[in-house]
C-alpha angles and dihedrals in degrees: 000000000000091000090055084044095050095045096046092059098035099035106209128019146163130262086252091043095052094035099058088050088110103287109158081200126114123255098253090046093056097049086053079057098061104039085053090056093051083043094057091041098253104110130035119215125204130188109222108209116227142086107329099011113238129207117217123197130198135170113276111219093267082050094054088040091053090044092057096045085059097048077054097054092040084063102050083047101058089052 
């Protein structure tokens, strides 16, 4: 869920940017992570060109959708 938080309130970042917001997972987990959030349609990822190339994520519609619902449920929870 923090990746969903983070991109929601930064709107697009890189693999480095997203990963040293504070994961206690290792690298390669991380990046399963990932892979598992653009598999289920959550997350986009888009290969910069360049040297060297970046990658860039951001939050698809459903992502946005799920982040608000739990912005929603966050709410009902601090009452």
């Amino acid at each position: 869920m923090e990746v969903i938080f983070y991109l929601d309130k930064v709107g697009k970042a890189g693999y480095y940017e997203i990963y040293k917001q504070n994961f206690v997972v290792s690298r390669q987990t991380f990046a399963n992570l990932l892979k598992e959030l653009e598999n289920k349609g959550i997350v986009s990822r888009k290969v910069i060109e360049g040297r060297p190339p970046k990658v860039e994520y951001r939050l698809t519609a459903k992502g946005k959708e799920i982040a608000r619902i739990l912005d929603e449920l966050d709410e009902i929870l601090q009452k």
